[in-house]
Each structure stands twice: as structure tokens, then as C-alpha cells.
PyMOL Python script that loads the backbone (N, CA, C, O; Angstrom):
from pymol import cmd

cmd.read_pdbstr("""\
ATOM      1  N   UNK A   1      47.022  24.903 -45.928  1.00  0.00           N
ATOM      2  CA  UNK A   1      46.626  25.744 -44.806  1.00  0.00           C
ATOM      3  C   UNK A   1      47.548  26.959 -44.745  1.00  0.00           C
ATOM      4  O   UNK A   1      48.766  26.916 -44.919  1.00  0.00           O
ATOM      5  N   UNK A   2      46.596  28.393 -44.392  1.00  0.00           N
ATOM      6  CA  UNK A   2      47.988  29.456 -44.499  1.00  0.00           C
ATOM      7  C   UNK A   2      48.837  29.399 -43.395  1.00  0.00           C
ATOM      8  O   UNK A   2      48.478  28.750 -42.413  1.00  0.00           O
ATOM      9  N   UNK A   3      49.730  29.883 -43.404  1.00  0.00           N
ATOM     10  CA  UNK A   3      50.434  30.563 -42.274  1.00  0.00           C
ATOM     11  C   UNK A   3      50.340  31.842 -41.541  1.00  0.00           C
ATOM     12  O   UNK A   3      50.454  33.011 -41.911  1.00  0.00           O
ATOM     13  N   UNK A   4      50.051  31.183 -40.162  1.00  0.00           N
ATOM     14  CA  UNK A   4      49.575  32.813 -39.394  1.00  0.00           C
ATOM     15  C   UNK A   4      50.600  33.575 -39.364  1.00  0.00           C
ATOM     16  O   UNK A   4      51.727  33.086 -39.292  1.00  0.00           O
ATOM     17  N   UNK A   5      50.427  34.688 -39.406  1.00  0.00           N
ATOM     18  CA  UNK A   5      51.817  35.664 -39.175  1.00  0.00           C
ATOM     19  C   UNK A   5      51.460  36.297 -38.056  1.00  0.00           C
ATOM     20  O   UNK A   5      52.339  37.144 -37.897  1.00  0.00           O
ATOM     21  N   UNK A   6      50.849  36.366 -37.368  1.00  0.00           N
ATOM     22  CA  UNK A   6      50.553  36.821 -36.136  1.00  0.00           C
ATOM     23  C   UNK A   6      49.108  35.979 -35.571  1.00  0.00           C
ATOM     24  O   UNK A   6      48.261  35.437 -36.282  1.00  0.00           O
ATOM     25  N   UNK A   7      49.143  36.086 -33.738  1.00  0.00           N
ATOM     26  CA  UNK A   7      48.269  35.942 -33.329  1.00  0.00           C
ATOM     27  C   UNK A   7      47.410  36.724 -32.489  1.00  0.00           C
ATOM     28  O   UNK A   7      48.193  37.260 -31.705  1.00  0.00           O
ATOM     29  N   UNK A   8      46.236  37.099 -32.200  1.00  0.00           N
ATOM     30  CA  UNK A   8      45.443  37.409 -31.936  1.00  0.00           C
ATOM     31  C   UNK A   8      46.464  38.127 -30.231  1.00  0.00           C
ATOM     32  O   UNK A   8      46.593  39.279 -29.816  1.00  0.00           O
ATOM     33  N   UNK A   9      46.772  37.324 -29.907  1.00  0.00           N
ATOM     34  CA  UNK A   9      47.833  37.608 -28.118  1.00  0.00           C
ATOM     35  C   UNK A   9      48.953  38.864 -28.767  1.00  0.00           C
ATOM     36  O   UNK A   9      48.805  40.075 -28.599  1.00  0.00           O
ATOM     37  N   UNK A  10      49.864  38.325 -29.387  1.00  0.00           N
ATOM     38  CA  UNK A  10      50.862  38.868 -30.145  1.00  0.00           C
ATOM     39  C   UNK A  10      50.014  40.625 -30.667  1.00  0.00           C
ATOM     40  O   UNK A  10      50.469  41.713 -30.315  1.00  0.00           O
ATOM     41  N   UNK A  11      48.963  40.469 -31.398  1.00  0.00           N
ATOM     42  CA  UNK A  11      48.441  41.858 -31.962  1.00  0.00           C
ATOM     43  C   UNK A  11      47.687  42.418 -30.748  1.00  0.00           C
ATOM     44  O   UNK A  11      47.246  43.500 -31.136  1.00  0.00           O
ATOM     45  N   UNK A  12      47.353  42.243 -29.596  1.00  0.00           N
ATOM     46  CA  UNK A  12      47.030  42.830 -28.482  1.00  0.00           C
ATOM     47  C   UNK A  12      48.038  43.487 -27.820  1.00  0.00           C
ATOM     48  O   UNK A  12      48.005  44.684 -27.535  1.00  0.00           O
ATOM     49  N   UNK A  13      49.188  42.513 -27.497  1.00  0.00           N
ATOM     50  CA  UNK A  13      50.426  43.270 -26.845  1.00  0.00           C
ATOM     51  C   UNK A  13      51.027  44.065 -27.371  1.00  0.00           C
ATOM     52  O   UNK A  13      51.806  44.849 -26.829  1.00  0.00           O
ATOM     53  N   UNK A  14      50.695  43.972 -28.815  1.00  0.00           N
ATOM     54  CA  UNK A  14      51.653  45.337 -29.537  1.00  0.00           C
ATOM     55  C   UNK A  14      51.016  46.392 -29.643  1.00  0.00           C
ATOM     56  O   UNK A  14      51.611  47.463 -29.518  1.00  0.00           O
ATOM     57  N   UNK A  15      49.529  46.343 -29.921  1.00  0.00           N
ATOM     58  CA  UNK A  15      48.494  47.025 -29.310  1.00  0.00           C
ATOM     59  C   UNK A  15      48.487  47.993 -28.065  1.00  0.00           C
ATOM     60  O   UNK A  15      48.341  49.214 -28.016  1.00  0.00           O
ATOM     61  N   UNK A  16      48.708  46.979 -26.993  1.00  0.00           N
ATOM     62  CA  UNK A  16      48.380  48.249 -25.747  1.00  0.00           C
ATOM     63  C   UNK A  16      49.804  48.965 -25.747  1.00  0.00           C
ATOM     64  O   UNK A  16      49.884  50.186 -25.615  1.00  0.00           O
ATOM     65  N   UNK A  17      51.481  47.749 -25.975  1.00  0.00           N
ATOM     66  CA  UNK A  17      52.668  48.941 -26.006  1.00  0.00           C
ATOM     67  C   UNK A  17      52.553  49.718 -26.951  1.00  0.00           C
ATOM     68  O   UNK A  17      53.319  50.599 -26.561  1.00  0.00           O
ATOM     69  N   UNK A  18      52.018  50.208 -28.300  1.00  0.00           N
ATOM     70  CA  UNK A  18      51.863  51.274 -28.986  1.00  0.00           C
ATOM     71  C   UNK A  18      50.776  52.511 -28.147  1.00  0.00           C
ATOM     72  O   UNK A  18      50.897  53.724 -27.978  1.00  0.00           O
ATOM     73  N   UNK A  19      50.014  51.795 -27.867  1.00  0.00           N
ATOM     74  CA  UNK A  19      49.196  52.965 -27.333  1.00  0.00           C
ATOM     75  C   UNK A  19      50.182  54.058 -25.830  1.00  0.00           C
ATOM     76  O   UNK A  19      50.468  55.236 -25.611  1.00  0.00           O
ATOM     77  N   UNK A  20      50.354  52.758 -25.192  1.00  0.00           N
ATOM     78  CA  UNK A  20      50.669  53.218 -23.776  1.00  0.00           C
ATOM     79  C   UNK A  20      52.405  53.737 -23.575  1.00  0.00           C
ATOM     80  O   UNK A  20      52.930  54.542 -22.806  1.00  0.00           O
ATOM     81  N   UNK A  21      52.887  52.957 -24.533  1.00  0.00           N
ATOM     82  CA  UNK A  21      54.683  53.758 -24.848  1.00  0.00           C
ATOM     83  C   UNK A  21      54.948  54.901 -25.838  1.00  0.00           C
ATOM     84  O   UNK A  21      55.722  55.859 -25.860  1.00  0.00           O
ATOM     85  N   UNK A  22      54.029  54.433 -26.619  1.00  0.00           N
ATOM     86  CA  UNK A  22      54.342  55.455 -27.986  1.00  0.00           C
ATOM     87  C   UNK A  22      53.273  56.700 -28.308  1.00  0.00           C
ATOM     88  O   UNK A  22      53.389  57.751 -28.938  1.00  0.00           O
ATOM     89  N   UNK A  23      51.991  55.972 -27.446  1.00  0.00           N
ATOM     90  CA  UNK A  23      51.285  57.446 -27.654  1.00  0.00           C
ATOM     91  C   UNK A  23      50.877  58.077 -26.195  1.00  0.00           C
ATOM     92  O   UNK A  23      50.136  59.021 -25.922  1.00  0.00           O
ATOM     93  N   UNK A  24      51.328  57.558 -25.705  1.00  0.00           N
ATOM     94  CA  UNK A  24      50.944  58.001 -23.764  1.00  0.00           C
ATOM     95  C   UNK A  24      49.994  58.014 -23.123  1.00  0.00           C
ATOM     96  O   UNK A  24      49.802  58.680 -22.106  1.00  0.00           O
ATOM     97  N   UNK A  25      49.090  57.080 -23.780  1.00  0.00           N
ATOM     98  CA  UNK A  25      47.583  56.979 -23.563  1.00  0.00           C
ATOM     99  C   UNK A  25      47.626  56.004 -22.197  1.00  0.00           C
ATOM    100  O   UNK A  25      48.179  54.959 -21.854  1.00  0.00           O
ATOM    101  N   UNK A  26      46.555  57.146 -21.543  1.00  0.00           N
ATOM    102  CA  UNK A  26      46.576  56.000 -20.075  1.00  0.00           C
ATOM    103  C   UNK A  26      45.086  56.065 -19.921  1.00  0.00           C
ATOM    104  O   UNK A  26      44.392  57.082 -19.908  1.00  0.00           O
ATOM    105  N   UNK A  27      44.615  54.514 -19.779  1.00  0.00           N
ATOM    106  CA  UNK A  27      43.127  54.055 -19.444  1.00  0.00           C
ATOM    107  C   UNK A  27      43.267  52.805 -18.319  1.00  0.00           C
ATOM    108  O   UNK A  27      44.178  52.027 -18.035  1.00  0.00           O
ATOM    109  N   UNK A  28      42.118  52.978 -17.906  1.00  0.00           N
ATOM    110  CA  UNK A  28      41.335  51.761 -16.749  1.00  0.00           C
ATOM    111  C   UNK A  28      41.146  50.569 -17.563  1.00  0.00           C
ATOM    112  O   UNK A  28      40.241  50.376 -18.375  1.00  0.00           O
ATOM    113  N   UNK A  29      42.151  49.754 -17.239  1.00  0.00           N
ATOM    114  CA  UNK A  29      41.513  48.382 -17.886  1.00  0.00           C
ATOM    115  C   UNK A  29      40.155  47.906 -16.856  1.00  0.00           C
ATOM    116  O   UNK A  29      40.166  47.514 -15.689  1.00  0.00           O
ATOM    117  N   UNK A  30      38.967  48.128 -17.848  1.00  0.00           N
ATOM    118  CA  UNK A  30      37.836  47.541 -17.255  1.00  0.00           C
ATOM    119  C   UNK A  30      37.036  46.564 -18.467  1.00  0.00           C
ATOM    120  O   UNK A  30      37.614  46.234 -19.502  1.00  0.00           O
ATOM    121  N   UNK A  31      35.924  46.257 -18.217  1.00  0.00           N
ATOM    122  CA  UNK A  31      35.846  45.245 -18.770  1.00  0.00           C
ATOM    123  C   UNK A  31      35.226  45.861 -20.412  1.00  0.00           C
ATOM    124  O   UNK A  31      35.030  44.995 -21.264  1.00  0.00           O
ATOM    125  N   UNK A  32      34.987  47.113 -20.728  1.00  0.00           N
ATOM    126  CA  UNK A  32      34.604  48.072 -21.462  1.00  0.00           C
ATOM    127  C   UNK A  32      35.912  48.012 -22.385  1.00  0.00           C
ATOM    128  O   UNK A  32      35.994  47.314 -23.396  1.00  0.00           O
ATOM    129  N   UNK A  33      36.804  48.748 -21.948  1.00  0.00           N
ATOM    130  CA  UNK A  33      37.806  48.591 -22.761  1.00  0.00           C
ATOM    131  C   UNK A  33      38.844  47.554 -22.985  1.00  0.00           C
ATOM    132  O   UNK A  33      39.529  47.770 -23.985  1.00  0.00           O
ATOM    133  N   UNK A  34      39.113  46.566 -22.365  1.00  0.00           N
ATOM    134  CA  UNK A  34      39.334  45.349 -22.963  1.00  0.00           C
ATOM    135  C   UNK A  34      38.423  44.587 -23.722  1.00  0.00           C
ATOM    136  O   UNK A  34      39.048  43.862 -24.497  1.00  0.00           O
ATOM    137  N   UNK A  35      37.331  44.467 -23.808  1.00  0.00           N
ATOM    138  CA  UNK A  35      36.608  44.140 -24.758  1.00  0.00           C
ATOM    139  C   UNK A  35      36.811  44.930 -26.256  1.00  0.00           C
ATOM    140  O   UNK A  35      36.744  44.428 -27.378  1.00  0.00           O
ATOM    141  N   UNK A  36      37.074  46.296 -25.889  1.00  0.00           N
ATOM    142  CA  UNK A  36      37.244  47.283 -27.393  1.00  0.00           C
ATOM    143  C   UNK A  36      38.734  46.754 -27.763  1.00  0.00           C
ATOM    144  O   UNK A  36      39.104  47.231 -28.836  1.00  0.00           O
ATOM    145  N   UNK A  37      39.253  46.282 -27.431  1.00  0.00           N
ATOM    146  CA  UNK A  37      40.993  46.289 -27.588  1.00  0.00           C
ATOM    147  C   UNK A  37      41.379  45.228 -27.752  1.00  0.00           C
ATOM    148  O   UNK A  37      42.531  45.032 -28.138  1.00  0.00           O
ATOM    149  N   UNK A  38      40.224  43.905 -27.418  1.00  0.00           N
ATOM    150  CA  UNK A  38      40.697  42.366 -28.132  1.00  0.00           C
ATOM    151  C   UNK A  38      39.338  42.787 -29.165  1.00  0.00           C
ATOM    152  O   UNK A  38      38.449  41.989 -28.867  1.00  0.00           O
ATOM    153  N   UNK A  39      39.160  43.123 -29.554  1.00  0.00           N
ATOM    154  CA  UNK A  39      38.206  43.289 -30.728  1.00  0.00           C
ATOM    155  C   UNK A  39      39.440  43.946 -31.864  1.00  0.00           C
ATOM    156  O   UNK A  39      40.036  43.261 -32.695  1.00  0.00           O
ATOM    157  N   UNK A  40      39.625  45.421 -31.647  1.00  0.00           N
ATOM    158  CA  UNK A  40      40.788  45.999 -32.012  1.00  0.00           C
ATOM    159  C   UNK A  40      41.828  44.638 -32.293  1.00  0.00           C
ATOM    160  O   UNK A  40      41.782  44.656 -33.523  1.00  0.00           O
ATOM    161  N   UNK A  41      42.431  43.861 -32.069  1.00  0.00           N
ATOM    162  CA  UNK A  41      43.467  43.029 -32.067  1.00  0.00           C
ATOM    163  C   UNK A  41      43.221  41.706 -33.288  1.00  0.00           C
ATOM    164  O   UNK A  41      43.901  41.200 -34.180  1.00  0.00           O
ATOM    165  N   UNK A  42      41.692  41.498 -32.662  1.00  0.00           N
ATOM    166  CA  UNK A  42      41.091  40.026 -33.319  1.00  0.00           C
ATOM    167  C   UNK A  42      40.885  40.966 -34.999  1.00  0.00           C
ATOM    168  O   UNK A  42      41.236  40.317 -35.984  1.00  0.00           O
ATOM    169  N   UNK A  43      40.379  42.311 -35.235  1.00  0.00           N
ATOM    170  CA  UNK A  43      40.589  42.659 -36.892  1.00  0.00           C
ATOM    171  C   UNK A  43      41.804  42.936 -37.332  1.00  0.00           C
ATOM    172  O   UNK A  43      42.080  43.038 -38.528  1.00  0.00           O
ATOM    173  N   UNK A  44      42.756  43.099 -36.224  1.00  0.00           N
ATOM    174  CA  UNK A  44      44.155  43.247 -37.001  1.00  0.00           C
ATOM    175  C   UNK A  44      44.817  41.816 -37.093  1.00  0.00           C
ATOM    176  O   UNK A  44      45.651  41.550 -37.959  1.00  0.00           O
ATOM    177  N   UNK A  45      44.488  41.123 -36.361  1.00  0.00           N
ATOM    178  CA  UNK A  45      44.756  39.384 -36.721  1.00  0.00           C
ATOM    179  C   UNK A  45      44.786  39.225 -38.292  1.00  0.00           C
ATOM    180  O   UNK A  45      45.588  39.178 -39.224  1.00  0.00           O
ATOM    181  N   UNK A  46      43.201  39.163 -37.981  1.00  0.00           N
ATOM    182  CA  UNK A  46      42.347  38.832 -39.467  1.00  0.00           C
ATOM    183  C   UNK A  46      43.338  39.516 -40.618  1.00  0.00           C
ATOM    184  O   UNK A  46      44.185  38.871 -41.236  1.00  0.00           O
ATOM    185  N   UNK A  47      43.154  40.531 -40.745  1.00  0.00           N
ATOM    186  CA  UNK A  47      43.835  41.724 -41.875  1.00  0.00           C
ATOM    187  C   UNK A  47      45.141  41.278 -41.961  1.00  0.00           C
ATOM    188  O   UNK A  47      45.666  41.213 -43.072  1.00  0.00           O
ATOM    189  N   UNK A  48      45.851  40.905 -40.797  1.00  0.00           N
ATOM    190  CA  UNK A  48      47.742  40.706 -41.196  1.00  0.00           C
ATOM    191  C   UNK A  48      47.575  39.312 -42.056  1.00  0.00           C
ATOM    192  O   UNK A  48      48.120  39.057 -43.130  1.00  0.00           O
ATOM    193  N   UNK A  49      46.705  38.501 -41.323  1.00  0.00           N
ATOM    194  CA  UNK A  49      47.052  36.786 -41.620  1.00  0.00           C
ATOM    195  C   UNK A  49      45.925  36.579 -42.924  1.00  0.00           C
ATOM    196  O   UNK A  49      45.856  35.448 -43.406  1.00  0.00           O
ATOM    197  N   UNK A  50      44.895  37.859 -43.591  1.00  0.00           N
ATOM    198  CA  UNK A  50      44.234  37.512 -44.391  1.00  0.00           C
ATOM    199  C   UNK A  50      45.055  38.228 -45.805  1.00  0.00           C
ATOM    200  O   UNK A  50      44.915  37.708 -46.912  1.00  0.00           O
ATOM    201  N   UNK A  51      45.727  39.202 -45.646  1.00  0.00           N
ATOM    202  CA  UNK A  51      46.528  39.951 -46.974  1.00  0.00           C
ATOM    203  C   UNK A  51      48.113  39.848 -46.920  1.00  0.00           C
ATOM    204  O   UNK A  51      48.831  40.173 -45.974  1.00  0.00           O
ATOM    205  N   UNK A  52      48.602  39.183 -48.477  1.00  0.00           N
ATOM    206  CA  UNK A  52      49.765  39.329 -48.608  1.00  0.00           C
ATOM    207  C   UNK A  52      50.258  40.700 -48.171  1.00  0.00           C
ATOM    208  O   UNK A  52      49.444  41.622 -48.231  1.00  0.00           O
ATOM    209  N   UNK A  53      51.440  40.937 -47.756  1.00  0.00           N
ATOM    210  CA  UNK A  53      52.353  42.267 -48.098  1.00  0.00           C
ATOM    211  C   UNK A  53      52.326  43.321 -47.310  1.00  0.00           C
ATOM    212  O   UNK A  53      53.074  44.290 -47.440  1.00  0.00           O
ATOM    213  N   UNK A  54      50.925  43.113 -45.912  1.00  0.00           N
ATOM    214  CA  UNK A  54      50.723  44.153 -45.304  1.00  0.00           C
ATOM    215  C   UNK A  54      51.760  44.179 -44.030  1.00  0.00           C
ATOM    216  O   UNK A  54      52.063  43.143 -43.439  1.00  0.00           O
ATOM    217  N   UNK A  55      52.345  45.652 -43.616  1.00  0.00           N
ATOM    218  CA  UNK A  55      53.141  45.370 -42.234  1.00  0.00           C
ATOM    219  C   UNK A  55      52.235  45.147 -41.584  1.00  0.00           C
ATOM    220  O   UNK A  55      51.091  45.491 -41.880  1.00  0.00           O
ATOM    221  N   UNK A  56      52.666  44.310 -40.207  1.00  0.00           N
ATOM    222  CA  UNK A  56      51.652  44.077 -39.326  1.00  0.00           C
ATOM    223  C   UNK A  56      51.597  45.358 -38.133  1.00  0.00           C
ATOM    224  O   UNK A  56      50.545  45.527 -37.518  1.00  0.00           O
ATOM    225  N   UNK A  57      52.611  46.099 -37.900  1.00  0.00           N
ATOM    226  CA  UNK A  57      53.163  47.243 -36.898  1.00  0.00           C
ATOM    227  C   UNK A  57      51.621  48.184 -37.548  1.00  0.00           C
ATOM    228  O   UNK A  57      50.616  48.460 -36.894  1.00  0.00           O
ATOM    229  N   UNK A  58      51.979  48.592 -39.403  1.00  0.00           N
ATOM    230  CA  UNK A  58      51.572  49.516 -39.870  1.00  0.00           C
ATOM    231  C   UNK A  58      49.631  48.995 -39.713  1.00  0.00           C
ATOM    232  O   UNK A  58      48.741  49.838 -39.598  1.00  0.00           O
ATOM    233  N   UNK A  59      49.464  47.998 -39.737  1.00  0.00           N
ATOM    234  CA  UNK A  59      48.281  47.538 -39.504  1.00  0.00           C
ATOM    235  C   UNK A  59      47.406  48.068 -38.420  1.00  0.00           C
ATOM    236  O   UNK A  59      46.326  48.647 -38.536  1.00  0.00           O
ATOM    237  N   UNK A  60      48.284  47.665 -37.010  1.00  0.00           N
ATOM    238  CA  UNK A  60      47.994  47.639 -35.757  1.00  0.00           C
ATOM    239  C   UNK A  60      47.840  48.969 -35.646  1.00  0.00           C
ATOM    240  O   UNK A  60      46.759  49.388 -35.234  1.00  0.00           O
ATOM    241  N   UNK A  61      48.929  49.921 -36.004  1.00  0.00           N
ATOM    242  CA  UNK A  61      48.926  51.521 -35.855  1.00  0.00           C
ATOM    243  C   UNK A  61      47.496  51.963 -36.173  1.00  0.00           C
ATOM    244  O   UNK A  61      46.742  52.417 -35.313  1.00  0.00           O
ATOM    245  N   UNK A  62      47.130  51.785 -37.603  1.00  0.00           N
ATOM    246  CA  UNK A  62      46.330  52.549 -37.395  1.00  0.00           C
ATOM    247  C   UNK A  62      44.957  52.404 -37.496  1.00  0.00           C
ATOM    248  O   UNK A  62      44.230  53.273 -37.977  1.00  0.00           O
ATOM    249  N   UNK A  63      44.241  50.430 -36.691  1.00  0.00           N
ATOM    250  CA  UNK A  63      43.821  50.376 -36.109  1.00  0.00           C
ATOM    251  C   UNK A  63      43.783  51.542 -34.826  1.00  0.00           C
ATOM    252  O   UNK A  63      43.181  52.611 -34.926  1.00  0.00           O
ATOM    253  N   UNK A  64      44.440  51.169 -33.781  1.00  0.00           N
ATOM    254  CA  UNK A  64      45.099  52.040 -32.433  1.00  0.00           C
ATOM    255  C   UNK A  64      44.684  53.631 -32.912  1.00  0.00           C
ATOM    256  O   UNK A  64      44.153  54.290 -32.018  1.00  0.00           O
ATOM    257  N   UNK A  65      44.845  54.228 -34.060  1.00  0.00           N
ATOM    258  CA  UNK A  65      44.953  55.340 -34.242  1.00  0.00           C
ATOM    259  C   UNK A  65      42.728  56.250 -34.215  1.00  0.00           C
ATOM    260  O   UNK A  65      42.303  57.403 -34.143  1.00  0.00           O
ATOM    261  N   UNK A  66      42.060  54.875 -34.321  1.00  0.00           N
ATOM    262  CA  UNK A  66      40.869  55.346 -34.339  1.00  0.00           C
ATOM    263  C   UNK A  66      40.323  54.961 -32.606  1.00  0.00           C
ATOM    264  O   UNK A  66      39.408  55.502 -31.984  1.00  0.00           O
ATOM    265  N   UNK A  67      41.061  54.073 -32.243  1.00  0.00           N
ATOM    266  CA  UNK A  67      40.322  54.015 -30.932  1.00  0.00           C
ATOM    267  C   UNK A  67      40.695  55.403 -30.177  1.00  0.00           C
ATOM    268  O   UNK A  67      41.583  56.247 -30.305  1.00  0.00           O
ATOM    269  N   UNK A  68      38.889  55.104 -28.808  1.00  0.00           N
ATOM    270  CA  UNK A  68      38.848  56.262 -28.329  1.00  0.00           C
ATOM    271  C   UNK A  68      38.680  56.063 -26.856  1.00  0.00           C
ATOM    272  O   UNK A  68      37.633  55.424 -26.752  1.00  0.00           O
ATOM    273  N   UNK A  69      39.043  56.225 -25.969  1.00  0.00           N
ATOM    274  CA  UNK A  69      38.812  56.027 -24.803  1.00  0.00           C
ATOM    275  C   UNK A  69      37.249  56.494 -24.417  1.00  0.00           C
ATOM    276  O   UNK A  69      36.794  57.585 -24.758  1.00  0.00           O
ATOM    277  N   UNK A  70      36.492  55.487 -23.644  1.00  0.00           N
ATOM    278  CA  UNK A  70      35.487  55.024 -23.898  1.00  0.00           C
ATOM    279  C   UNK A  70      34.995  56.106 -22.175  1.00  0.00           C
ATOM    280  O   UNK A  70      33.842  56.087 -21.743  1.00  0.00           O
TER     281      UNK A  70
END
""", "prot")
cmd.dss("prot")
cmd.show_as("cartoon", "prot")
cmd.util.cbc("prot")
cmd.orient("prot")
């Protein structure tokens, strides 16, 4: 069985502090965009815990880097 290197909780929270510390993005958590942002989280899951070698930060980034406030 593999080993997760991250979870789905874990790639959300690093998620909204990249957006909201590092890029200054301020949104309405409604039910619109939390839905886009555990979606956002659940493919960066997948991607960290499915490929050797990838950072998970560099993953998440630039996921984060295509979302759009809705």
C-alpha cells in the first residue's frame, strides 16, 4: 500500500494560506467556492500521493495559480 504524503485537509489548508497570505486574495466562503477549492485540493492530493519526486508546495501553487474567483 503507498504512502500518503499528504491529505486531502492538509492540501486545502495550504491552499487557502497560499492564496490568502501569499497572494492577498480575499473571497466569500460560500458554498460555490468551497466546492472549487476542495476540488482544487482533492487533484493536488491525487498528483502529490500519485507521482514520485513532485513538491507538494510547488504542486498546490500552481494549482492556486489557475483558480479564479467565481
Amino acid at each position: 500500500m503507498p504512502v500518503s504524503r499528504i491529505s486531502k485537509e492538509e492540501a486545502l489548508t495550504f491552499l487557502i494560506t497560499h492564496l490568502v497570505i501569499e497572494q492577498e486574495q480575499h473571497f466569500e466562503m460560500n458554498a460555490h467556492c468551497l466546492f472549487t477549492l476542495m476540488r482544487l485540493a482533492a487533484e493536488a492530493e491525487s498528483i502529490i500521493n500519485s507521482q514520485e519526486g513532485v513538491i507538494a508546495h510547488e504542486v498546490i501553487e500552481d494549482l492556486a495559480s489557475g483558480w479564479e474567483r467565481g
